[in-house]
C-alpha positions as CSV (number, residue, x, y, z in Angstrom):
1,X,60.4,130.5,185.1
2,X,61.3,127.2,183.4
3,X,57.8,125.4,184.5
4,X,55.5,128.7,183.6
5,X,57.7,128.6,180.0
6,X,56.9,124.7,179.5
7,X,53.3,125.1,180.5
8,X,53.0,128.1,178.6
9,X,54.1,125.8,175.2
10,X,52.0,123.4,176.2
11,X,48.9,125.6,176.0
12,X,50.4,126.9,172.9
13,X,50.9,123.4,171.6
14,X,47.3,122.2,172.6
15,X,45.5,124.8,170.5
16,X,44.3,123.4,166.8
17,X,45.5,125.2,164.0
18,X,42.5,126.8,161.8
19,X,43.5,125.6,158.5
20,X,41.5,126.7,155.5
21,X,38.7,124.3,154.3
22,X,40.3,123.6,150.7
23,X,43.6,122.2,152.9
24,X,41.6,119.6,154.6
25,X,41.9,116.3,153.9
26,X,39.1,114.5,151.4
27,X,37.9,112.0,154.3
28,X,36.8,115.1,156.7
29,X,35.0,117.1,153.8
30,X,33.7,113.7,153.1
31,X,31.0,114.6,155.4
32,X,29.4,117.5,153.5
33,X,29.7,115.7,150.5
34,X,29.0,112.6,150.8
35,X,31.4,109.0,151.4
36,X,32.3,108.8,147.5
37,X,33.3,112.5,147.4
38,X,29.7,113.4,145.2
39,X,27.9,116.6,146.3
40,X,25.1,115.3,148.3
41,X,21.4,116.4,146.9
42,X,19.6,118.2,149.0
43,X,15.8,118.5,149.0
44,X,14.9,121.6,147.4
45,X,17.8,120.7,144.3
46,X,16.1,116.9,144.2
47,X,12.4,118.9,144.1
48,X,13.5,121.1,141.1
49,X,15.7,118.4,139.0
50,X,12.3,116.3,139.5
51,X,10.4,119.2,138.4
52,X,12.7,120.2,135.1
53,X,12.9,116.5,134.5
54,X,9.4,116.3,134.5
55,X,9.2,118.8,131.6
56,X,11.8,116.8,129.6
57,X,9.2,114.0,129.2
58,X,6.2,116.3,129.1
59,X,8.0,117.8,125.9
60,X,9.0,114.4,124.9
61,X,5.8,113.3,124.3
62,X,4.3,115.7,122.3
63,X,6.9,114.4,119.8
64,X,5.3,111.8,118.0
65,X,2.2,113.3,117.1
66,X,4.4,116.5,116.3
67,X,6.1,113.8,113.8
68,X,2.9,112.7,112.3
69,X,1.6,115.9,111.8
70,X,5.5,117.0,109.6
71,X,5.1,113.9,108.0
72,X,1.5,115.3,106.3
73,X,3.7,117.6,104.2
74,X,6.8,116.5,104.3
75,X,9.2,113.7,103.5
76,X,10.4,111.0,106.3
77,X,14.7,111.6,105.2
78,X,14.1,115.3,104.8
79,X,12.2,115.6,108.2
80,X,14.8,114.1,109.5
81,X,17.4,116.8,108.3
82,X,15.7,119.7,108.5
83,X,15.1,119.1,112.2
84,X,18.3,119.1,112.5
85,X,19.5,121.6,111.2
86,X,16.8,123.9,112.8
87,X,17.6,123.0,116.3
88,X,20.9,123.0,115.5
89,X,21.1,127.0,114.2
90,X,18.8,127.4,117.3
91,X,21.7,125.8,119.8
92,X,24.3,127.6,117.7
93,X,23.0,131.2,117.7
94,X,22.5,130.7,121.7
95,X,26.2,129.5,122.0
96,X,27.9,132.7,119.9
97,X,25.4,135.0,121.2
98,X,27.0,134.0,125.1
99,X,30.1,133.6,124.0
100,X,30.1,130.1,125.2
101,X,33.7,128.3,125.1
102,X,34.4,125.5,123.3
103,X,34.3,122.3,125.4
104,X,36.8,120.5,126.5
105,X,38.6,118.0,124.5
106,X,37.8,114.7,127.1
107,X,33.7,115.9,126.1
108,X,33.9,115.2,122.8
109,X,33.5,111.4,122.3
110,X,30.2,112.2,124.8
111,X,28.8,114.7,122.7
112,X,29.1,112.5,119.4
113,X,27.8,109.6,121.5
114,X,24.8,112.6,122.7
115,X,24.6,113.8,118.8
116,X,24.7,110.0,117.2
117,X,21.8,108.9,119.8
118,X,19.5,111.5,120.1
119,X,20.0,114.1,117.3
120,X,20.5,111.6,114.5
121,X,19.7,108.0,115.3
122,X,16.1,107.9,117.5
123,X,14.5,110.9,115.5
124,X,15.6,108.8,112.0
125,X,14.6,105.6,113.1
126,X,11.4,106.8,115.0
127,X,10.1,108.6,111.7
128,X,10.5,105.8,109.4
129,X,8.6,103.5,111.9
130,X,5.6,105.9,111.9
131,X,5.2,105.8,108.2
132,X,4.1,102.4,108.9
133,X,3.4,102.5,112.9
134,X,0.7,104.3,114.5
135,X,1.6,106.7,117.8
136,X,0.2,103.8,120.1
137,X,2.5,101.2,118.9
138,X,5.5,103.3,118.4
139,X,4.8,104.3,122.1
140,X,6.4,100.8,123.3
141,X,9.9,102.2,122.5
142,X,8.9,104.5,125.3
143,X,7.5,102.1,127.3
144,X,10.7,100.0,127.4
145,X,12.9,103.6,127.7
146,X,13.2,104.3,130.9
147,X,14.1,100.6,132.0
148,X,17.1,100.7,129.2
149,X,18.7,103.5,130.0
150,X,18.8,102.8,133.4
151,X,20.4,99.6,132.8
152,X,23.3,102.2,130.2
153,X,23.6,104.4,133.1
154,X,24.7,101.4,135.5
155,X,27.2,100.1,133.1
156,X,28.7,103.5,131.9
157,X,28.4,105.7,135.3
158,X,28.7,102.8,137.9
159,X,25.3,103.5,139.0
160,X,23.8,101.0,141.5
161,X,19.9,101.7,142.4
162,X,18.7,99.7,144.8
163,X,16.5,96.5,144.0
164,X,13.2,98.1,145.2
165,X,14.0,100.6,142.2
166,X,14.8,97.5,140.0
167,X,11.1,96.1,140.7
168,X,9.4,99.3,140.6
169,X,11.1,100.2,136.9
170,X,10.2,96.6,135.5
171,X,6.8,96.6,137.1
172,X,6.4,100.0,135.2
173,X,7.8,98.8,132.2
174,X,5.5,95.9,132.3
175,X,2.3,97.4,132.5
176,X,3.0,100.2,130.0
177,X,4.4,97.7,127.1
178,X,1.3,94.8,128.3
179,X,-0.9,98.7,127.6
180,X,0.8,99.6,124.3
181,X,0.9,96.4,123.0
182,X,-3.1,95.2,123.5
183,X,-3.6,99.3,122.0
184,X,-2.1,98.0,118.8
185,X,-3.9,94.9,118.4
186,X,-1.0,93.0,119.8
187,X,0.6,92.6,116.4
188,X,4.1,93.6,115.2
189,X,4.7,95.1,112.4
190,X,7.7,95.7,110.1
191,X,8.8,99.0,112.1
192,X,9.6,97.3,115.0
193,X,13.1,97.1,114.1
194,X,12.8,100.4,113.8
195,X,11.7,101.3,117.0
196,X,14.6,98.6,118.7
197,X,17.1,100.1,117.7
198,X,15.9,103.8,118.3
199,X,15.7,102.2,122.0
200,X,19.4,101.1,122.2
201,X,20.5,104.9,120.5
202,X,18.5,106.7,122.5
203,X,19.4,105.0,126.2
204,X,23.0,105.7,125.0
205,X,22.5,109.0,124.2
206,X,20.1,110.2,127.4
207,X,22.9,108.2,130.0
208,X,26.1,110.3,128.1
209,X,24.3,113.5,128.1
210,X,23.2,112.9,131.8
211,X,26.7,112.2,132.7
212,X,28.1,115.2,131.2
213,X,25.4,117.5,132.6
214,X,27.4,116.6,135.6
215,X,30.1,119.0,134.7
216,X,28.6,121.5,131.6
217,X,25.0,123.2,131.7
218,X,22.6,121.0,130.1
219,X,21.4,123.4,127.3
220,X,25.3,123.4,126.5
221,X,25.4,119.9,126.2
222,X,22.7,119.2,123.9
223,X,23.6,122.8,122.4
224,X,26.8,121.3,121.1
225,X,25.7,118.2,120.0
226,X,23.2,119.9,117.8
227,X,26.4,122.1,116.2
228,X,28.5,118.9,116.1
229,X,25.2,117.6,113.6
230,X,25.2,120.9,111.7
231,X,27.3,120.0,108.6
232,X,25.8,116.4,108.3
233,X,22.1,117.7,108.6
234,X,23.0,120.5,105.9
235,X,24.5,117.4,103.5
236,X,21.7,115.1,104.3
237,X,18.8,118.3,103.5
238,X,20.4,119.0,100.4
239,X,20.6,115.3,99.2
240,X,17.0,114.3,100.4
241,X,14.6,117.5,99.8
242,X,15.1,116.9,95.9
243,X,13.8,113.3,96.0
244,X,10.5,113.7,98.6
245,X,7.9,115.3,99.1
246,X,7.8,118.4,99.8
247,X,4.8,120.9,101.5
248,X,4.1,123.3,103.8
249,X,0.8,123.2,105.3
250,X,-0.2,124.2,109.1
251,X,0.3,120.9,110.0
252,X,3.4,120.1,108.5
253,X,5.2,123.5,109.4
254,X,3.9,123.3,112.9
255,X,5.4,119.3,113.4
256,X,8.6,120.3,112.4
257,X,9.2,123.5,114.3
258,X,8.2,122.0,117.1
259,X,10.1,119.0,116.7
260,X,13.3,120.7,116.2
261,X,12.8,123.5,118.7
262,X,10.6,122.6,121.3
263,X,11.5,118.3,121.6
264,X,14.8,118.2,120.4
265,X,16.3,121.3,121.6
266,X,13.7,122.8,124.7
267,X,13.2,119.1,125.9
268,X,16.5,118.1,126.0
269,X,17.8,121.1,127.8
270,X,15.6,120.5,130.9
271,X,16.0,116.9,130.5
272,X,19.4,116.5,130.8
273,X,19.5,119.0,134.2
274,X,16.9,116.9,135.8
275,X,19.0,114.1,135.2
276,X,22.5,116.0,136.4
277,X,20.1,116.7,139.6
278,X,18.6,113.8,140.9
279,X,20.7,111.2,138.5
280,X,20.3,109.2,135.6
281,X,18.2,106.2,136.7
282,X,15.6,108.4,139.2
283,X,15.2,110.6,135.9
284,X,14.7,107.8,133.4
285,X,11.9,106.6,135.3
286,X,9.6,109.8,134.5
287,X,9.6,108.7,131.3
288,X,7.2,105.6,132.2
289,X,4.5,108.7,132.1
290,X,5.5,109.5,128.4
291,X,3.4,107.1,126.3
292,X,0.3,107.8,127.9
293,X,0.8,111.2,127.8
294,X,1.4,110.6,124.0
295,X,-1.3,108.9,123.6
296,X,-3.5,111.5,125.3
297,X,-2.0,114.0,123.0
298,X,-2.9,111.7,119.6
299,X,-6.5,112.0,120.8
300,X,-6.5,115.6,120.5
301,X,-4.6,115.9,117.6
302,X,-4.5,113.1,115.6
303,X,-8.0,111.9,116.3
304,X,-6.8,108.4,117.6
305,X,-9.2,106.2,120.1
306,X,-8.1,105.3,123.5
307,X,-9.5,101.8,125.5
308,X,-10.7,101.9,128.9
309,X,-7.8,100.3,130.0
310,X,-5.6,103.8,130.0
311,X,-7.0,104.9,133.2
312,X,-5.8,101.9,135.1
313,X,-2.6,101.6,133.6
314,X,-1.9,105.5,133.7
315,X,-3.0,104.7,138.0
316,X,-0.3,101.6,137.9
317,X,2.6,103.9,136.1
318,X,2.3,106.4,138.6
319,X,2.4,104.2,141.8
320,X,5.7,102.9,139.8
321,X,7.5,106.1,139.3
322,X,6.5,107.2,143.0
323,X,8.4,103.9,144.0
324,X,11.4,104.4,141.7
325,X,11.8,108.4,143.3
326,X,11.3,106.8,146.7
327,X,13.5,104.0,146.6
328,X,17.6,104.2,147.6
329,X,20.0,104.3,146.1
């Protein structure tokens, strides 16, 4: 009875215990998600953060002409504000109405770094360069946008692409400033400083807003960003609409609404969940598409001549961005 008891425990002893999946330790779940712990993307969720990334920059770059069609009627400073503060009762209304709660306290310093980058500093600094820039050359800011804010995301999120991504964003970058720059007679103007520091505000902006997509919706993130704004953009409308210009005409009214509702609020919603999806560098380099699609959009609506040389670039950007989604890493 002793030697059926001790083979009985050993069967009992030999049988693994079914522990729940939460109780494992982090080096077997490893395998679902990936070796550093991050949820591994799968096709389909790659396929649609591509796609709503894709709409972020297809909204992006109906901006400038947007802006030089508000800037027919209206004032560069009050613009400015009045964007602002549209999107921003846009975002708001959307947060009560869903009884969104307030974020956390860590998100703050992102959003102001989202609000200071992308809600204030590159639609400022972008508008006063096209008082004295046309759409072509301010499209080098764009040109030069994707590469830039790859190189934030790397130094704020630890990114590390691979280097067939490195030579695929700087060939891209290449050929669209070397495009932008022969559109504009190859001459700089005094907006360029302008347009240089919009770059460094805005690669800021798009990398903290990717990186807190992570963790909040993206219409949240740029949704609270715009409210953070709110009280500055009502300040700065009632201090600048007394002393410019101010009038409403198709043009002007259309620029602005769509500025403020479709770019800065629409555009940044599906831009920053593209970028939670397939990450920040993969999304930045949709954007090489952006100033050609800008400048296909100032033919329509701002009259604006294109050389024969768009074709060919347009051909090179998109063998660039197909190497960039492709590469590892």
């Amino acid at each position: 009875m002793r030697a059926q008891d001790s083979a009985t425990e050993r069967r009992r002893i030999a049988v693994p215990s079914r522990t729940p999946a939460a109780d494992r330790p982090a080096a077997a779940r490893a395998t679902r998600t990936g070796t550093a712990g991050a949820p591994r993307v799968v096709p389909s969720s790659r396929r649609v953060g591509t796609l709503q990334a894709a709409l972020g920059v297809t909204a992006f770059s109906l901006t400038f002409p947007a802006t030089a069609w508000g800037l027919e009627g209206i004032g560069p400073w009050s613009f400015v504000a009045l964007r602002c503060v549209l999107s921003a009762l846009v975002a708001g209304g959307c947060l009560l109405a869903l009884r969104v709660p307030l974020p956390r306290r860590a998100d703050w310093p992102g959003l102001a770094v989202v609000a200071g980058g992308t809600v204030v500093g590159f639609p400022l600094l972008t508008t006063l360069a096209l008082q004295t820039s046309s759409t072509a050359h301010a499209a080098v800011v764009v040109g030069l946008l994707p590469l830039t804010t790859a190189v934030f995301s790397v130094l704020r999120t630890g990114a590390r692409p691979s280097r067939a991504f490195w030579a695929a964003a700087l060939a891209g970058a290449a050929a669209v400033v070397a495009f932008t720059v022969q559109q504009s007679g190859g001459a700089l103007t005094t907006a360029d400083l302008y347009l240089f520091g919009a770059l460094v505000v805005c690669a800021a902006g798009y990398t903290e807003g990717g990186r807190l997509a992570r963790h909040m919706p993206g219409w949240q993130v740029i949704g609270w960003a715009l409210v953070l704004c709110l009280p500055l953009g009502v300040l700065w409308a009632a201090l600048a609409l007394p002393h410019e210009a101010f009038r409403l005409t198709g043009h002007s009214t259309a620029g602005l609404l769509y500025s403020a509702i479709g770019s800065q609020f629409l555009g940044l919603l599906v831009w920053y969940r593209g970028m939670a999806a397939i990450g920040i560098p993969k999304a930045s380099q949709l954007q090489l598409a952006q100033p050609l699609l800008t400048l296909v959009w100032s033919v329509f609506l701002l009259g604006e001549t294109l050389t024969p040389a768009a074709p060919l670039t347009a051909a090179a950007v998109l063998v660039c961005i197909a190497a960039t989604q492709r590469a590892r890493g």
